[in-house]
N, CA and C atoms as an extended XYZ file, in Angstrom:
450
Properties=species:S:1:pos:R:3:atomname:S:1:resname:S:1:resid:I:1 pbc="F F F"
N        44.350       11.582       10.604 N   UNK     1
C        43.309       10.670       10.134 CA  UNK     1
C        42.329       10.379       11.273 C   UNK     1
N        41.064       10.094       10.919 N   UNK     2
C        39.773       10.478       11.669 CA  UNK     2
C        40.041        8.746       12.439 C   UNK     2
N        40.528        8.216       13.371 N   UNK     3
C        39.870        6.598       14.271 CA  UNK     3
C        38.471        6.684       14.334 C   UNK     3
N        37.738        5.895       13.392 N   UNK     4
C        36.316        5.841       13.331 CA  UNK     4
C        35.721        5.244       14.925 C   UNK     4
N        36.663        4.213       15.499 N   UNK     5
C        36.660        4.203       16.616 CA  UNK     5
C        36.417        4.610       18.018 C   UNK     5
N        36.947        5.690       17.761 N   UNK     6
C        36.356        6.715       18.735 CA  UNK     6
C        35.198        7.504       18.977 C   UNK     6
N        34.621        7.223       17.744 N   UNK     7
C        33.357        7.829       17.980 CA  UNK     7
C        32.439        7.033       18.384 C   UNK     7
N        32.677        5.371       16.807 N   UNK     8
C        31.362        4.588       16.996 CA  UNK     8
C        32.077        3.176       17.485 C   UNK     8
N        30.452        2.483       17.643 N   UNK     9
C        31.071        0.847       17.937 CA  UNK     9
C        30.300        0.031       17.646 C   UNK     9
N        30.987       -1.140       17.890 N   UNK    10
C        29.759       -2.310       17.117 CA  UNK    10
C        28.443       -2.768       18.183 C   UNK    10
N        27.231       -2.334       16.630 N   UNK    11
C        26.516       -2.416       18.016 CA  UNK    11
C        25.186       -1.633       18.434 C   UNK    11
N        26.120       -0.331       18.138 N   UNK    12
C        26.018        1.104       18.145 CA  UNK    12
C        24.636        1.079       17.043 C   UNK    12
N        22.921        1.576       17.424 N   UNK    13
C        22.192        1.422       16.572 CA  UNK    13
C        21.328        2.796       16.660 C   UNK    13
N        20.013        2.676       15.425 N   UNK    14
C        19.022        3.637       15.491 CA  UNK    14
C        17.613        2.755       15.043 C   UNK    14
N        16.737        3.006       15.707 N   UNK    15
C        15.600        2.543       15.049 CA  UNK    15
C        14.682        4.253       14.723 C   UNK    15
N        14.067        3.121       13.543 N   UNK    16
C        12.981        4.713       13.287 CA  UNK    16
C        11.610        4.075       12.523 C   UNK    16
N        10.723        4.813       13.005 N   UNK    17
C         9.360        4.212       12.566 CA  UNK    17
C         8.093        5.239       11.697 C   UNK    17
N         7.262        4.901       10.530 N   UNK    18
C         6.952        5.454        9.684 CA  UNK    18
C         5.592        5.070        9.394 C   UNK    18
N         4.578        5.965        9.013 N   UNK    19
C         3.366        5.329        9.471 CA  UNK    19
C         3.308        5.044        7.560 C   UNK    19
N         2.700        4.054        6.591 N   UNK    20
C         2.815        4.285        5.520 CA  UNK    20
C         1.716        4.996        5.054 C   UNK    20
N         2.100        6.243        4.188 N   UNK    21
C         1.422        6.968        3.700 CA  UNK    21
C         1.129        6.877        1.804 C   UNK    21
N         0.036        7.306        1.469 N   UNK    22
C         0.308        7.107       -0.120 CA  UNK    22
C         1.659        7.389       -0.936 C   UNK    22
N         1.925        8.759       -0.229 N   UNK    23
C         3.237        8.732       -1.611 CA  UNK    23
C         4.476        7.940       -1.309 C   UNK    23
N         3.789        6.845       -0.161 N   UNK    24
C         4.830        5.988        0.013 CA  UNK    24
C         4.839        4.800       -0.705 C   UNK    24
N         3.889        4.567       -1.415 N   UNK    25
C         3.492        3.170       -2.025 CA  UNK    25
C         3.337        2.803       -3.608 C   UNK    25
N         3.259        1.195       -3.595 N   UNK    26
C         3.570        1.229       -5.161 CA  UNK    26
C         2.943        2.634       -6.481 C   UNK    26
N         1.529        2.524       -6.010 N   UNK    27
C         0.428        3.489       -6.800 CA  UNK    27
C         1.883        4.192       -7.824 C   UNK    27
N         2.914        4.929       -7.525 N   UNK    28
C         3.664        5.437       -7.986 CA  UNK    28
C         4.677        5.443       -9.117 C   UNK    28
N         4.149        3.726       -9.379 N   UNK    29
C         4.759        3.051      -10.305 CA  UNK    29
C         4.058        2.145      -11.050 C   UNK    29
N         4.542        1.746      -12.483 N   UNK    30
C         3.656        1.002      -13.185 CA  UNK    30
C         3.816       -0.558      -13.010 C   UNK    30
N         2.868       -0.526      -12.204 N   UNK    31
C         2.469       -2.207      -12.037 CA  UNK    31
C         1.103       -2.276      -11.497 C   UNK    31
N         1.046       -3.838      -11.217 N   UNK    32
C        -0.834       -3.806      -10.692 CA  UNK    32
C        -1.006       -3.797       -9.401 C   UNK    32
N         0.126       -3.507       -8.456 N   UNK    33
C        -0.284       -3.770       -7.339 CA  UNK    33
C        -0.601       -1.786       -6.477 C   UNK    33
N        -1.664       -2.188       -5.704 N   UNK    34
C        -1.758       -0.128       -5.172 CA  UNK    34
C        -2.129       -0.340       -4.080 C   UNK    34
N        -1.411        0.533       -3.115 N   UNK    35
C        -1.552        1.011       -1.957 CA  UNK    35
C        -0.672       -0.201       -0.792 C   UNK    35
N         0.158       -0.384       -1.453 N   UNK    36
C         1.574       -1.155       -0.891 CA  UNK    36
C         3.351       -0.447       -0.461 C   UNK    36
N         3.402       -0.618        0.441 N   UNK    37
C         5.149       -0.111        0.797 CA  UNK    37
C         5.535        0.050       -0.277 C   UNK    37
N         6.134        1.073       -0.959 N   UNK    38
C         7.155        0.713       -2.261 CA  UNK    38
C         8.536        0.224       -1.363 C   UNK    38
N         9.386       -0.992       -2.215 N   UNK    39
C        10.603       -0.894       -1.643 CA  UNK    39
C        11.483        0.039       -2.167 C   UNK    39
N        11.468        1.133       -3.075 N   UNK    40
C        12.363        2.236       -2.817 CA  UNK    40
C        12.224        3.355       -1.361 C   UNK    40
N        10.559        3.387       -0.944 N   UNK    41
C        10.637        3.588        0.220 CA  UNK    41
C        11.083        3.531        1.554 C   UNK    41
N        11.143        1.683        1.616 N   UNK    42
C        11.649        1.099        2.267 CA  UNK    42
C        12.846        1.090        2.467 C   UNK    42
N        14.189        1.128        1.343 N   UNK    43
C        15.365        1.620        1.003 CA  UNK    43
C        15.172        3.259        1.701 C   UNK    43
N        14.655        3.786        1.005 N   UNK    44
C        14.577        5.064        1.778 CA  UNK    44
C        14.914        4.816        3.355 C   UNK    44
N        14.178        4.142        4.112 N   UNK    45
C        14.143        4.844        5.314 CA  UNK    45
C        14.769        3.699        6.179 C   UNK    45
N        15.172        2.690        4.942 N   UNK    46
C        16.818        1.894        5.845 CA  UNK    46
C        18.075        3.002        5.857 C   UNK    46
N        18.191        3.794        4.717 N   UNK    47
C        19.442        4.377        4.884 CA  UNK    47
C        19.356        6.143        5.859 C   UNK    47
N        17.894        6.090        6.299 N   UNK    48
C        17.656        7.395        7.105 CA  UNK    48
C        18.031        6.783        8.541 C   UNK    48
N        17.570        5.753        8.873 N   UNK    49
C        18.626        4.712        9.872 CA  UNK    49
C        19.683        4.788       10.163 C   UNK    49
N        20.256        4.216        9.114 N   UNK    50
C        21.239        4.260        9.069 CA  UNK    50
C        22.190        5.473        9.488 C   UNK    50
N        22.280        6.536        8.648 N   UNK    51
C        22.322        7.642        8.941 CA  UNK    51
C        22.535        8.126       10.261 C   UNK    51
N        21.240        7.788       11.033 N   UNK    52
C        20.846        8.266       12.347 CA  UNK    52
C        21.572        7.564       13.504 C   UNK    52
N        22.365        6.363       12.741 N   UNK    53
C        22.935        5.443       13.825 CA  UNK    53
C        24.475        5.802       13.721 C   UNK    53
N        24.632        6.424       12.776 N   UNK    54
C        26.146        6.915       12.487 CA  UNK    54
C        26.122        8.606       12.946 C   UNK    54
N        25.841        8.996       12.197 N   UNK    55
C        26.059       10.916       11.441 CA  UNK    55
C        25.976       11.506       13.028 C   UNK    55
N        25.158       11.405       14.025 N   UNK    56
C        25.303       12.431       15.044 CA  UNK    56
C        26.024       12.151       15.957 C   UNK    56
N        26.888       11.014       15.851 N   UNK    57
C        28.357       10.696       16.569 CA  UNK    57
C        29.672       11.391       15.817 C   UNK    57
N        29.316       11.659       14.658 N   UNK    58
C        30.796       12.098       14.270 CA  UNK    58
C        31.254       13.317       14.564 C   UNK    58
N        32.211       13.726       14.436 N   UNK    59
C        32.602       15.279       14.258 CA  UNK    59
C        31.922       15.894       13.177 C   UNK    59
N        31.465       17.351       13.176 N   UNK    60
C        30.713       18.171       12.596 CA  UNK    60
C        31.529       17.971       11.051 C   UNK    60
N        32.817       18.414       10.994 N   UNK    61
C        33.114       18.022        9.355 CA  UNK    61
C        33.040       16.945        8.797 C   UNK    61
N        32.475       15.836        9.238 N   UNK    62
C        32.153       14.564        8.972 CA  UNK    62
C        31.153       13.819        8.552 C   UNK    62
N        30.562       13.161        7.715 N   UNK    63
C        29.189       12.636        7.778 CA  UNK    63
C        29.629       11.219        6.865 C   UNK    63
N        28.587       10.220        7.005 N   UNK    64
C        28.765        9.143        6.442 CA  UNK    64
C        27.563        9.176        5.071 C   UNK    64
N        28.170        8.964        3.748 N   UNK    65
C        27.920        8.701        2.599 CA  UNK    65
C        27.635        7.075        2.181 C   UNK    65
N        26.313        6.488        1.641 N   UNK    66
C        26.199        5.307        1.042 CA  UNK    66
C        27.033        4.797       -0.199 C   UNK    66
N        27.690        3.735        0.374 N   UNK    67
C        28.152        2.772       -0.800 CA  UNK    67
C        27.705        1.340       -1.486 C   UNK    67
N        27.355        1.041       -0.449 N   UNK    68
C        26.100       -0.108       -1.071 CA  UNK    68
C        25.494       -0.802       -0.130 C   UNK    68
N        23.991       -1.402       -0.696 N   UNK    69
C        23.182       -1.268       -0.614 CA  UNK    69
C        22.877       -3.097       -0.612 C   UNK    69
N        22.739       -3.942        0.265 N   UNK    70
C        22.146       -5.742       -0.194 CA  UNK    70
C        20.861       -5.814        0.720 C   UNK    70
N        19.806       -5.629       -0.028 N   UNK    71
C        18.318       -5.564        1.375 CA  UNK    71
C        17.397       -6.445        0.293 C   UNK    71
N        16.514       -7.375        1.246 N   UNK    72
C        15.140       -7.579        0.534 CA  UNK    72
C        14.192       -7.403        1.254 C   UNK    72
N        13.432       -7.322        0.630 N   UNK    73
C        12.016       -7.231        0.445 CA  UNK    73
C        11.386       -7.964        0.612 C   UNK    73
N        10.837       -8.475        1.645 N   UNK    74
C        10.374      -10.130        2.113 CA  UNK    74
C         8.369      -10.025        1.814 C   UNK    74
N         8.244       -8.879        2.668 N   UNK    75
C         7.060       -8.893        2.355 CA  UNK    75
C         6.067       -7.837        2.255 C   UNK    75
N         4.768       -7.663        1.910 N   UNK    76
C         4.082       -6.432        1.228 CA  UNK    76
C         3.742       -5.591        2.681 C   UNK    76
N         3.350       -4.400        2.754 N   UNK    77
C         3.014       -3.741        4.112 CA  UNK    77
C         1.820       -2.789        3.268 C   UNK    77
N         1.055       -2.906        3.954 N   UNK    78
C        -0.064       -1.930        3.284 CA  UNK    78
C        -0.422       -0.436        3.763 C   UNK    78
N        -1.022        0.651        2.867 N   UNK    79
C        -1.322        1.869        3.660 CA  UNK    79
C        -1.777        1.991        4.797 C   UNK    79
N        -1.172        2.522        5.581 N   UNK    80
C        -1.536        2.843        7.413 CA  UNK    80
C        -1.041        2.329        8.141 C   UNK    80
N        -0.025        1.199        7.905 N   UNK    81
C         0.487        0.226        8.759 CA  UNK    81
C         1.689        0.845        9.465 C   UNK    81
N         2.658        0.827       10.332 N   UNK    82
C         3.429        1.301       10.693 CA  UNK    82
C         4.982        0.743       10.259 C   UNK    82
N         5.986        0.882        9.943 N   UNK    83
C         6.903        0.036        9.879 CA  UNK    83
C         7.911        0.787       10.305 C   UNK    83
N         8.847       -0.222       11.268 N   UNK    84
C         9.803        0.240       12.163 CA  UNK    84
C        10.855       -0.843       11.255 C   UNK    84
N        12.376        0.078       11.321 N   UNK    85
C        13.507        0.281       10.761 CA  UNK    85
C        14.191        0.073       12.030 C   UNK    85
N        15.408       -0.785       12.122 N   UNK    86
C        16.541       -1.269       13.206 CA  UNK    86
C        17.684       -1.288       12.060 C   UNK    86
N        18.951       -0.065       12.579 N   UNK    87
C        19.913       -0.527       11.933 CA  UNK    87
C        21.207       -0.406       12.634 C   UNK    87
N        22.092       -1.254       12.645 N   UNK    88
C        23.138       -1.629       13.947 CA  UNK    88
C        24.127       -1.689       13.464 C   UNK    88
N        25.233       -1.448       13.613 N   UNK    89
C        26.862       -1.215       12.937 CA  UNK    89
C        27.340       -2.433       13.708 C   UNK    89
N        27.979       -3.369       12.626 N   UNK    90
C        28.392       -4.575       13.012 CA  UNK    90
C        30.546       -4.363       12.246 C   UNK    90
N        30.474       -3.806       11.993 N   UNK    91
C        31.546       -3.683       11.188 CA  UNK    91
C        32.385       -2.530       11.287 C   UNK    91
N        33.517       -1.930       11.504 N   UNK    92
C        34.196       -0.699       11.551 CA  UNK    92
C        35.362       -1.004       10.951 C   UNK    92
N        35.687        0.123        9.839 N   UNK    93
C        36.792       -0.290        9.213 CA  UNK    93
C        37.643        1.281        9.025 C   UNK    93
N        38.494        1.013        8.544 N   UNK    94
C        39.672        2.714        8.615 CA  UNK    94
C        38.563        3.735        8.242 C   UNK    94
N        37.830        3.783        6.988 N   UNK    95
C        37.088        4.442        6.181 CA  UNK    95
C        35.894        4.490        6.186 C   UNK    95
N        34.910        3.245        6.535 N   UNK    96
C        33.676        2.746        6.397 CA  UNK    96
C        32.859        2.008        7.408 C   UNK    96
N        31.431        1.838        7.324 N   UNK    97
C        30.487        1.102        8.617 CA  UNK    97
C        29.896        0.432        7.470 C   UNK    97
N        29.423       -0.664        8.162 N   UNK    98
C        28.897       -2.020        7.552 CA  UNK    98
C        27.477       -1.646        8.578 C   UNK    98
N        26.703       -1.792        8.224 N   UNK    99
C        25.523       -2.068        9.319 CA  UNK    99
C        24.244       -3.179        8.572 C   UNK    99
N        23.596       -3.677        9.692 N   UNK   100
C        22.985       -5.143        9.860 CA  UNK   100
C        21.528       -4.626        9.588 C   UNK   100
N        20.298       -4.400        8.695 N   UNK   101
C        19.363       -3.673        8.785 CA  UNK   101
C        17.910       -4.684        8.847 C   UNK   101
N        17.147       -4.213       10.000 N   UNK   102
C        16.186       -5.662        9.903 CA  UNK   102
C        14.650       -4.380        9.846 C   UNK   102
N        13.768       -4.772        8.962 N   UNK   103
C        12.254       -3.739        8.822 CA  UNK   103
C        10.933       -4.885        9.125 C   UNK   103
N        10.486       -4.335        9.836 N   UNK   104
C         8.637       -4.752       10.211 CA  UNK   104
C         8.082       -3.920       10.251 C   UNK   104
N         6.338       -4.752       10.356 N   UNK   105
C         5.493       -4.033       10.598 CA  UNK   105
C         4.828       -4.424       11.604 C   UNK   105
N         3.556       -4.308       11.552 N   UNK   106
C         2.575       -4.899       12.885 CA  UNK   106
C         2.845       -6.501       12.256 C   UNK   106
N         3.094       -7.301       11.653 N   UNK   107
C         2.411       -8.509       11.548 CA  UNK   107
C         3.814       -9.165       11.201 C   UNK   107
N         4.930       -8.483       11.256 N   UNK   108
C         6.372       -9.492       11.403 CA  UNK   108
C         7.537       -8.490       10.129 C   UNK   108
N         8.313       -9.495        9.804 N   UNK   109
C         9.701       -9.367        9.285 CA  UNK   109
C         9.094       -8.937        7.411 C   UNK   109
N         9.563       -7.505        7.440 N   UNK   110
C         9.474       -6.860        6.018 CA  UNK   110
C        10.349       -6.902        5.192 C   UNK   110
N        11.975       -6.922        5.501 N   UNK   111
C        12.895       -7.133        5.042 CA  UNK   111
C        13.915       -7.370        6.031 C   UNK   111
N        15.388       -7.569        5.149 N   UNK   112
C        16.592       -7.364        5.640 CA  UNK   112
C        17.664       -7.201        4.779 C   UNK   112
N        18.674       -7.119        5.662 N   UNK   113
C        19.753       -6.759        4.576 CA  UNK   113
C        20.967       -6.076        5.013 C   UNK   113
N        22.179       -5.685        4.348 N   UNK   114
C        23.252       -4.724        4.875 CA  UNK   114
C        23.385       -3.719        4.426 C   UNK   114
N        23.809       -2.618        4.474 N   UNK   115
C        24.369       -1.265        4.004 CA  UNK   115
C        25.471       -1.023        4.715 C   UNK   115
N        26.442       -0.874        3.552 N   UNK   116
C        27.584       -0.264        3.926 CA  UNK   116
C        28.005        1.196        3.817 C   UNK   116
N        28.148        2.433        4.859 N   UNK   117
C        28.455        3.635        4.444 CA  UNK   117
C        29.858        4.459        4.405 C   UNK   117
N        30.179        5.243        3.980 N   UNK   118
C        31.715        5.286        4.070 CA  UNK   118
C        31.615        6.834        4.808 C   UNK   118
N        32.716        7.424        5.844 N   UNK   119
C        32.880        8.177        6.641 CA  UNK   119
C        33.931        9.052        5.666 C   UNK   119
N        33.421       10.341        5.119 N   UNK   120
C        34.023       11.000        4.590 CA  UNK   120
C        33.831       12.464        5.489 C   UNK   120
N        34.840       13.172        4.434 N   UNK   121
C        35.077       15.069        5.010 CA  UNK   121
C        33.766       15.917        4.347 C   UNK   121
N        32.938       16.779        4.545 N   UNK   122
C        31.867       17.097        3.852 CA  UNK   122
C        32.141       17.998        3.105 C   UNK   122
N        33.294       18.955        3.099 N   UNK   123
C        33.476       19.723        2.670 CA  UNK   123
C        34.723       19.106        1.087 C   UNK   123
N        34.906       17.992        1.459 N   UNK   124
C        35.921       17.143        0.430 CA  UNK   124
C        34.968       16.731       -0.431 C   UNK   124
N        33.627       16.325       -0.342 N   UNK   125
C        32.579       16.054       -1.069 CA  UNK   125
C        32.136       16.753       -1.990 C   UNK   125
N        31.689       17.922       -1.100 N   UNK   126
C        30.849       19.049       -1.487 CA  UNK   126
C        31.691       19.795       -2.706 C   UNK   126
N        33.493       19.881       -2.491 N   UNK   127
C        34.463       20.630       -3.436 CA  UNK   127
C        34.377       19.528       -4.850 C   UNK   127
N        34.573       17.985       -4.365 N   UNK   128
C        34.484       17.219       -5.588 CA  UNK   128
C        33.418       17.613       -6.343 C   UNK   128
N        31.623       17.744       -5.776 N   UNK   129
C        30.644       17.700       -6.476 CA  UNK   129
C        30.837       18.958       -7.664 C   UNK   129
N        31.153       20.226       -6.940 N   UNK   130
C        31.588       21.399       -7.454 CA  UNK   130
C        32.720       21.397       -8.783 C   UNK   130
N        33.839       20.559       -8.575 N   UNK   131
C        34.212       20.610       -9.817 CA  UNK   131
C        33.795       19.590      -10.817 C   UNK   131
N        33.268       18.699      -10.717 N   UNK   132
C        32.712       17.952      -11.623 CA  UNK   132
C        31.387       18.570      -12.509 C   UNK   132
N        30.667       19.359      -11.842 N   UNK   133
C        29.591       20.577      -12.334 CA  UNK   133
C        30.195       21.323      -13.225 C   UNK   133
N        31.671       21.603      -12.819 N   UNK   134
C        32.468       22.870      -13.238 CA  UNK   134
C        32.768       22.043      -14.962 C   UNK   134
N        32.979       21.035      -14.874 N   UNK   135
C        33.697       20.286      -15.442 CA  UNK   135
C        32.683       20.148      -16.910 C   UNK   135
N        31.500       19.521      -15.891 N   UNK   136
C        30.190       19.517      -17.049 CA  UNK   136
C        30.026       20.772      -18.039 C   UNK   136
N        30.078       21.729      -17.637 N   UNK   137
C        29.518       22.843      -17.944 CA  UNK   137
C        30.572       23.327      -18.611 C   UNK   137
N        31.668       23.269      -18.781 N   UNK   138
C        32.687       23.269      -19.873 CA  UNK   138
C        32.701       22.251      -20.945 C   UNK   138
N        32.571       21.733      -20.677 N   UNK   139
C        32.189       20.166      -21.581 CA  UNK   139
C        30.807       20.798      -22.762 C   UNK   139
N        29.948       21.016      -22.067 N   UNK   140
C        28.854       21.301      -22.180 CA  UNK   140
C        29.174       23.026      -23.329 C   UNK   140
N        29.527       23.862      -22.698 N   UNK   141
C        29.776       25.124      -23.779 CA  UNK   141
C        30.620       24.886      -24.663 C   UNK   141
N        32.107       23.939      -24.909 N   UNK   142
C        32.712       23.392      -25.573 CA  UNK   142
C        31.717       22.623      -26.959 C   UNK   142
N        30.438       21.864      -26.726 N   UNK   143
C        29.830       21.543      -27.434 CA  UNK   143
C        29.073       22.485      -28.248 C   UNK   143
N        28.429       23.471      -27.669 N   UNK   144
C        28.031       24.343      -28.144 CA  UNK   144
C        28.772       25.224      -29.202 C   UNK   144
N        30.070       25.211      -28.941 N   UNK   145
C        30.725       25.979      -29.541 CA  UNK   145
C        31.043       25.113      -30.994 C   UNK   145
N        31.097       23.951      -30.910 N   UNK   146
C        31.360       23.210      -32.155 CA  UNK   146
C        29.784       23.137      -33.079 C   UNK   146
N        28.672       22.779      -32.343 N   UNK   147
C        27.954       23.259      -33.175 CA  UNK   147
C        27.703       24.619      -33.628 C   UNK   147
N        27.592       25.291      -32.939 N   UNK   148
C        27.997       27.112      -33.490 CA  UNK   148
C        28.915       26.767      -35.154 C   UNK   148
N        30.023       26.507      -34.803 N   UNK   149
C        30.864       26.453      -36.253 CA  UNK   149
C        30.675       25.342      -37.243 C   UNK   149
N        29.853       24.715      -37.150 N   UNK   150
C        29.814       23.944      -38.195 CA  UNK   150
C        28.717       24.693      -39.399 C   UNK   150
């Protein structure tokens, strides 16, 4: 069994910064507001953080997967502005990282929030995704086949 320990610690962070571009912003969605941060964006590039504060400490068969997600959205950031992402592992557990996530821009505090990710095998992933496809797709010609005979 993998001591998450040994790799990471509390503490242990990444920042990353993003200049906002259009297909980053509401425009993309139906409401009245345009040319604003979307917060799925923003989500976006808490958990690329994230990511970055975990994944290149682990061992190569290893990577950390999102399990959830508690962030807000404090305030609007407009096209061109820059916004920088801080995300810090406050938490280590047998399986999983807790991390502390704080976002600005030029003019202060955009959000915050936690994400928790879980430290799995990639290749244990990748075999689950595979038979569940496998799974569909029998499911799936099985149906076919009943409409065929009716």
């Amino acid at each position: 069994m993998l001591n998450l320990n040994e790799f990471l610690s509390i503490g242990q962070n990444a920042i990353t910064r993003q200049v906002v571009q259009q297909e980053d912003c509401t425009d993309n969605y139906d409401n009245d507001f345009k040319s604003l941060l979307a917060t799925p964006r923003l989500l976006h590039w808490m958990i690329d953080a994230s990511i970055h504060a975990i994944d290149p400490y682990l061992p190569d068969e290893y990577a950390s997967i999102g399990l959830s997600v508690d962030f807000v959205h404090t305030a609007p950031t407009s096209l061109g502005m820059t916004v920088t992402v801080h995300a810090s592992i406050v938490t280590i557990t047998e399986h999983d990282v807790t991390l502390d996530i704080k976002a600005w821009d030029e003019q202060g505090i955009i959000g915050h929030g936690v994400h928790k990710r879980a430290i799995v095998m990639k290749k244990s992933v990748l075999d689950k995704a595979a038979e569940r496809a496998r799974l569909l797709m029998i499911k799936q010609a099985n149906e076919q086949i009943k409409d065929m005979s009716r």
